[in-house]
C-alpha positions as CSV (number, residue, x, y, z in Angstrom):
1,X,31.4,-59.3,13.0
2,X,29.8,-56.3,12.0
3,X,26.7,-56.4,9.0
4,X,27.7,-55.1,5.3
5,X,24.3,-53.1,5.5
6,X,24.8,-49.8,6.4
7,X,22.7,-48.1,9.1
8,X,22.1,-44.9,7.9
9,X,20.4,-43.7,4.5
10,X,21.3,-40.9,2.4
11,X,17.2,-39.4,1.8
12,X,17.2,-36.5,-0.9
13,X,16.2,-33.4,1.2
14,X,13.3,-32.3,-1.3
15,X,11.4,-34.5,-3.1
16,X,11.4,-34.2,-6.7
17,X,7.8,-32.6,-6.8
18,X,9.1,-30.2,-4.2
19,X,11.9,-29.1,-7.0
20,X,9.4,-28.6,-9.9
21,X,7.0,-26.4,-7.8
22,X,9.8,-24.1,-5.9
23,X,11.2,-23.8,-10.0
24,X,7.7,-23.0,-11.3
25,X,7.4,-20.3,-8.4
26,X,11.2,-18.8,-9.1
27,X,10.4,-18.8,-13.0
28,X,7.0,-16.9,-12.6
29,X,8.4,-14.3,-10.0
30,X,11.1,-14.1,-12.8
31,X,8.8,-13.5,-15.4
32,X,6.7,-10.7,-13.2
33,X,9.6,-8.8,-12.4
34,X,11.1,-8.8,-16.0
35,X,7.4,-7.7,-17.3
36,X,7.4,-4.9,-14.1
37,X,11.1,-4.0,-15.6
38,X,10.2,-3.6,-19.1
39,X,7.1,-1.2,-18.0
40,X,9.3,1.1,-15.7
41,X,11.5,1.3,-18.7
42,X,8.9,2.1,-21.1
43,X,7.9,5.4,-18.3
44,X,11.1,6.6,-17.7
45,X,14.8,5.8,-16.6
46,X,15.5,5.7,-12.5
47,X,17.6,9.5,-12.8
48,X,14.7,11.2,-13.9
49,X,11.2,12.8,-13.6
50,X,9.4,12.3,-17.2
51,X,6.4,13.9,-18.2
52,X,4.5,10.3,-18.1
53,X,5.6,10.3,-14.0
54,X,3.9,13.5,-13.4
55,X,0.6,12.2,-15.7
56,X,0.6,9.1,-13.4
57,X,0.0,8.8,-10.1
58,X,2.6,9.8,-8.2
59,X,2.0,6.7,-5.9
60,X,1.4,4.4,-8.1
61,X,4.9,5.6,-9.9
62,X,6.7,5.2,-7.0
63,X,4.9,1.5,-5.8
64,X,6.0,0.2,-9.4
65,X,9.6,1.2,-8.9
66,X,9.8,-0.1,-5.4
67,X,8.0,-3.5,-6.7
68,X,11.1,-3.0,-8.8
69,X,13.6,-2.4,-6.4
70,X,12.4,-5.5,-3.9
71,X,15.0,-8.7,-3.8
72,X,12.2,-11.2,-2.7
73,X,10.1,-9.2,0.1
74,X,13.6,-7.4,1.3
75,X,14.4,-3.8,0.3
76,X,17.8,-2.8,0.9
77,X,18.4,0.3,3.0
78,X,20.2,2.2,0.2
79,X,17.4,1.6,-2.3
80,X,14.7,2.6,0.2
81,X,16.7,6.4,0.9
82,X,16.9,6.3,-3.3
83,X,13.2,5.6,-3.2
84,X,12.7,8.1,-0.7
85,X,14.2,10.8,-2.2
86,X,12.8,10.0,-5.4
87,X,9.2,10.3,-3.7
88,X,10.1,13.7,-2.6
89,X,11.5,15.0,-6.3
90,X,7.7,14.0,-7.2
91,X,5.5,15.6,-3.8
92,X,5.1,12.2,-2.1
93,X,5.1,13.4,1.3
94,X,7.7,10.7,2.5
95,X,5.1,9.2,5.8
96,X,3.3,8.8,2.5
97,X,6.4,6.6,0.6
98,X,7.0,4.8,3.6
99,X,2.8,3.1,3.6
100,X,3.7,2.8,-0.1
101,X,7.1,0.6,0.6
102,X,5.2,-0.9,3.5
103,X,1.9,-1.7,1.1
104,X,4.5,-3.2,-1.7
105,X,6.4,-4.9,1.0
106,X,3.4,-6.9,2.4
107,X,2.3,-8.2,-0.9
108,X,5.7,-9.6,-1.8
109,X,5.5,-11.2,1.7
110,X,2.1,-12.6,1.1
111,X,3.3,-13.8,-2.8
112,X,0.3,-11.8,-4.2
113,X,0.9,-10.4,-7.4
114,X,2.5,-7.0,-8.5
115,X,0.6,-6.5,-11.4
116,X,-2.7,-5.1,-10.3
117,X,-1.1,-2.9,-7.9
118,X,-3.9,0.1,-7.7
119,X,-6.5,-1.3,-5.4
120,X,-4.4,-1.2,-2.0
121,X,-3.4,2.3,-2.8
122,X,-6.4,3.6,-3.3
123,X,-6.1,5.5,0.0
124,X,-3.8,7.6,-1.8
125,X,-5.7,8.5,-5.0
126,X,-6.8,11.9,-3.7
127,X,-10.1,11.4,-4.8
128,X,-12.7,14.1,-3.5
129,X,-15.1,13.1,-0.8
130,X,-18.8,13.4,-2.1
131,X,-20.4,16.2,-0.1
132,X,-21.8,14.5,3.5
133,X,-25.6,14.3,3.3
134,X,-27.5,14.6,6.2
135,X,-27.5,11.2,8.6
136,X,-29.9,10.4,11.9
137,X,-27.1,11.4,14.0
138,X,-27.2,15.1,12.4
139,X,-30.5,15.7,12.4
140,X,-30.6,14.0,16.2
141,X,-28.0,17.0,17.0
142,X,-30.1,19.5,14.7
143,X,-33.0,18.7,17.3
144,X,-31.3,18.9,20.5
145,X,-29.6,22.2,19.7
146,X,-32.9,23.8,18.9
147,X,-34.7,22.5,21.7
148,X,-31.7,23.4,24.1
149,X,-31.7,27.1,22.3
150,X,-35.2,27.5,22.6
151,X,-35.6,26.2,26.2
152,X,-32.8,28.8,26.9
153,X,-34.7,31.9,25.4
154,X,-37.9,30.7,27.4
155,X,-36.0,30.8,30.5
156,X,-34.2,34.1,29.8
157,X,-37.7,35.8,29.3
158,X,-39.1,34.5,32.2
159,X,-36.3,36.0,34.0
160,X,-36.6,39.3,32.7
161,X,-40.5,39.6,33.6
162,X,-40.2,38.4,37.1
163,X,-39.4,42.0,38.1
């Protein structure tokens, strides 16, 4: 005869403490993209170029509303050509949207936060180089240039009084 215990065990697939730390991460990514929502909002509505767009950085304009726009890490196709031709209506050079979706994209990826947003684009800030000084290497070519320029003239002279 055959036991009354069964052989197999139903085992919950996460444990409890799995639960209450997967719902902590959904509620704060929740909470982020409602506080990200409720800034874009505050700017100006999707349709339109306001005056506080143009103030802005174009960039950082267009990283909030594709931080916006982002289900998890994914952007769907039709939002990116949206976001796209939104970048254009405000002179982002669309190589230069595409980095910024990339940027955006790689920190949802990674979980890092939205909020602070500024730092990885600051490749796009269009701040002006301070004016090169002088390094070794310069003066190094400074030096070899004379010397080469005046070896050159001694040689040409002592060409032309060899006659």
């Amino acid at each position: 005869m055959s036991s009354t215990h069964p052989n197999l065990r139903l085992v919950p697939a996460f444990s409890p403490e799995d639960v209450r730390i997967r719902a902590t991460r959904q509620l704060s990514e929740t909470r982020r993209r409602i506080a990200l929502e409720n800034r874009l909002a505050a700017n100006a509505s999707v349709a339109e170029v306001t005056e506080t767009d143009r103030v802005a950085s174009p960039h950082l304009v267009l990283a909030g509303r594709i931080a916006a726009s982002l289900h998890g890490a994914v952007l769907p196709p039709e939002r990116r050509e949206e976001l796209l031709r939104f970048s254009k209506s405000i002179g982002v050079r669309e190589f230069d949207a595409s980095l910024v979706i990339a940027v955006i994209q790689d920190r949802a990826r990674r979980g890092e936060s939205m909020d602070d947003i500024v730092g990885p684009l600051k490749i796009f800030s269009g701040q002006t180089r301070s004016p090169r000084k002088l390094s070794n290497l310069s003066f190094v070519a400074l030096g070899a240039s004379l010397g080469i320029a005046i070896g050159l003239a001694t040689l040409m002279v002592q060409w032309l009084t060899k006659v």
